[in-house]
N, C-alpha and C positions, 0 to 999 in steps of 0.2 A: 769624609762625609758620613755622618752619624745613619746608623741603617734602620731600618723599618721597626724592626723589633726597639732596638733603644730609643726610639721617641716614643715608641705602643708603651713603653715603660715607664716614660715618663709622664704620659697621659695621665696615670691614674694619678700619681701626685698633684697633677696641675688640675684634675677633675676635684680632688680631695687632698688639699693641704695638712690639714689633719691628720692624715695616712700617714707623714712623715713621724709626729708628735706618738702614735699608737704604736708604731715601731720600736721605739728610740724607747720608749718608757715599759714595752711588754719585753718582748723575746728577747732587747737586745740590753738592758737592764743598765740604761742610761737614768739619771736622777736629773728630773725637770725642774726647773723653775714654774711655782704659780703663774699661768696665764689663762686668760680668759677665750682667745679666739688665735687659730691660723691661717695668716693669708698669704698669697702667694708673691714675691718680689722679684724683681728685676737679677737676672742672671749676668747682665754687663756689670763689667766693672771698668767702668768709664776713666777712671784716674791710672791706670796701668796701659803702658804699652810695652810690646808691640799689643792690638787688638785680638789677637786669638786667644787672650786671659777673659774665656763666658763659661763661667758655671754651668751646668746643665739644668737643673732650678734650681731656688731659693725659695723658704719658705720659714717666715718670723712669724712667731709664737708673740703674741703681745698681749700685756693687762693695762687693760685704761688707755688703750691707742697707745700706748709706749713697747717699744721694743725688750724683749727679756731674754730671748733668746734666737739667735740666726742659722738657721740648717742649710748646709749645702750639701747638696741630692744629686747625687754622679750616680748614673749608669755605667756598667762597667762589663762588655762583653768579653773582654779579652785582657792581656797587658798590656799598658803603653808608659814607656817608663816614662815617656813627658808626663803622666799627671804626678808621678809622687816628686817634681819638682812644681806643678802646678797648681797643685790642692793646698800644700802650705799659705798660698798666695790670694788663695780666693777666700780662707778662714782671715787671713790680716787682715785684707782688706774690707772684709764684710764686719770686721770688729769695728774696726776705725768709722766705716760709715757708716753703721749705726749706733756704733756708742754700747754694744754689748755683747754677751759672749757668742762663740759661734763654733758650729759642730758638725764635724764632715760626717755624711752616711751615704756611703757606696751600696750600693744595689746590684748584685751579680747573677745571670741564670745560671751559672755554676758553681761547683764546689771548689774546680781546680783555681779558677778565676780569684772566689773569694779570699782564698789561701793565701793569696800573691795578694789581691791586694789589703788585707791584713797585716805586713810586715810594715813593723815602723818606720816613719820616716826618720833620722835622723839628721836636725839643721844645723848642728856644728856649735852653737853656743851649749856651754852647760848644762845641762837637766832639760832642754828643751827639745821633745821629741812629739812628732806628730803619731799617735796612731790612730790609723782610721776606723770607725764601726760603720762596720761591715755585716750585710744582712745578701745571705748567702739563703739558698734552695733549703738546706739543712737547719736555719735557725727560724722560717716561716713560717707561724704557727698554721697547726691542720684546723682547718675553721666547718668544723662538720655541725653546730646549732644552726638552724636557720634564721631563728630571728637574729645571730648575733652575726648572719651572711647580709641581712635586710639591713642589719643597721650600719654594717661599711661594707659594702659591696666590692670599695677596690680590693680590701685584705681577702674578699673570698676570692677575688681572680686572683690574688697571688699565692693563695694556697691553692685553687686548684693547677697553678702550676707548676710547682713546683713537687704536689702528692699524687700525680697520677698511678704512681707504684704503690701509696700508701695502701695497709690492710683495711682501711676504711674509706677507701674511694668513692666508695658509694653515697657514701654519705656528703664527702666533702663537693662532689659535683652535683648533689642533689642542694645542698646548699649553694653551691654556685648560682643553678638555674634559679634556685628560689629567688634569690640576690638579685638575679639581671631582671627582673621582675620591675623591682621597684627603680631603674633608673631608663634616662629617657631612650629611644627608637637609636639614636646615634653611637650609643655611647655600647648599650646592648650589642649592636652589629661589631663597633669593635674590641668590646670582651670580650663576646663570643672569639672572634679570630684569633685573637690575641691567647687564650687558651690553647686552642684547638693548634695555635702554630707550634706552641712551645711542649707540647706532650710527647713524648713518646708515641710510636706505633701504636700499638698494640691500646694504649690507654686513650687518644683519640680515638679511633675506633668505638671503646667503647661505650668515650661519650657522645659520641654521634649516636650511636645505638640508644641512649638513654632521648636524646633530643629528639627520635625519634618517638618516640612511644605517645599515642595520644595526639600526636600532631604530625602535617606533613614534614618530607623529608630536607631538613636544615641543609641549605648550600652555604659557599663563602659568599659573606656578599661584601663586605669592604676591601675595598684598593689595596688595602696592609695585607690582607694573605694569599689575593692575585698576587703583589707583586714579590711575597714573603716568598712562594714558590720558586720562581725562577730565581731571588736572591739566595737562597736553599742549595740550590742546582750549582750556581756558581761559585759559592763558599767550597763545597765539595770539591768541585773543578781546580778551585785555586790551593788548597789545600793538599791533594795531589802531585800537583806541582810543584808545591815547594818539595815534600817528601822526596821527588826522584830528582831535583838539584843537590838537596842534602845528603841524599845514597852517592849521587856522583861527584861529591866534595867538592860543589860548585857553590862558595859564597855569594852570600846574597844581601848585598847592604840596605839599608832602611828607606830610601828613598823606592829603591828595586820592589822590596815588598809591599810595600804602600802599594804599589800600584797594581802590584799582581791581586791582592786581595781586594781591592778598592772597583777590581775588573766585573762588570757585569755580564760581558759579552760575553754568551758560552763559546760559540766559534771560535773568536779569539783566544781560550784561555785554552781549548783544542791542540790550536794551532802551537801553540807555546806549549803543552805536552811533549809535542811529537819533536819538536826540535829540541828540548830538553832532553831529549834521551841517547843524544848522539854531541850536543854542545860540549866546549872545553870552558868554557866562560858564559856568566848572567849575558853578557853583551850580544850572545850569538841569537839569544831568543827573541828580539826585536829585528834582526835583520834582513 
């Protein structure tokens, strides 16, 4: 179940198609095709089964209503070695259905993340290898002009989160707020959150401190960082867990962890603490 933070991710592509094109042609130093406009396409891929083959979006670049070029836009919080067998899958397919090229770009809020999933895929015929770009925390340009925050707003949510440590902070969240300026009540509420979730301590703080200044005092107010918290809480919990299975050289197979991590319930993941620390076997912590 895709979490709170990787849809908030995927918002801004789906808000700003575009976003993907301004990537791919700046920091990550892909060569475009002439096109005139990006719009956002269907993530099914309808001709493939089993059904769990859905991109996370899609967004064609097109000149003259014609297709020039196809982006598949994966959010990528963590590993999951199904996609470096499932991404090759979504680039054919998305070739063949519209008849032209197509280019994976993975999206990570990590470094460690982005590292892993930068290694090439290798599919087994001759010369033909997938490698993915990959736009990692460390390749997001720092977007400290304001008018250049006003004119893509989602690139300045993604520099402010990814530079809250930047020595120009200041500026880069001062461009933020500029930014959230010019787009509408909805979307503000959740770039606002959608920051403020993915900061650091210390640098949330103090852009709350800045949000204060001049106005009153900024609360959370959309659902994503209500419920971003207690999914927070629980990643931690589960996280934990796995650690003191692994100290007590209790395997943990893939269906097992799915589920330990996929756990919201803090009580529950509690509970499965305290018998992990005395279990011979995954099996003992369910019983």
């Amino acid at each position: 179940m895709p979490s709170h933070l990787h849809e908030a991710l995927l918002e801004l592509f789906r808000n700003r198609p575009s976003l993907a094109a301004e990537l791919l042609a700046g920091p990550l130093g892909v060569r475009l095709p002439p096109f005139d406009y990006a719009r956002l396409d269907s993530g099914d891929l309808p001709d493939l089964n089993p059904t769990e083959y859905r991109a996370d979006a899609v967004v064609v670049l097109t000149t003259a209503d014609t297709p020039a070029l196809a982006v598949v836009v994966e959010a990528q919080l963590g590993r999951d070695r199904g996609k470096r067998w499932s991404w090759p899958v979504y680039l054919a397919t998305l070739r063949a259905r519209l008849r032209c090229p197509a280019v994976l770009l993975v999206v990570c809020a990590d470094i460690a993340t982005a590292a892993w999933c930068s290694t090439p895929i290798e599919l087994g015929h001759p010369g033909w290898t997938l490698a993915p770009v990959v736009l990692g925390p460390d390749r997001v340009p720092v977007v400290t002009d304001v008018g250049d925050a006003a004119r893509a707003p989602e690139l300045a949510v993604l520099s402010a989160m990814a530079h809250g440590t930047h020595p120009d902070r200041d500026k880069v969240f001062h461009a933020l707020l500029t930014a959230l300026r010019t787009v509408d009540a909805q979307r503000t509420t959740l770039y606002h959150d959608l920051v403020l979730a993915a900061l650091p301590e210390a640098a949330r703080h103090h852009l709350e401190a800045l949000m204060k200044l001049g106005t009153h005092e900024y609360e959370y107010q959309s659902e994503f960082v209500r419920r971003n918290v207690v999914q927070g809480r629980a990643e931690g919990e589960a996280t934990a867990l796995l650690a003191v299975l692994a100290a007590r050289g209790i395997e943990v197979p893939d269906d097992i962890r799915r589920r330990i991590t996929g756990c919201t319930d803090l009580q529950q993941l509690e509970t499965w603490i305290r018998r992990a620390a005395t279990a011979t076997s995954v099996e003992q912590l369910f019983g």
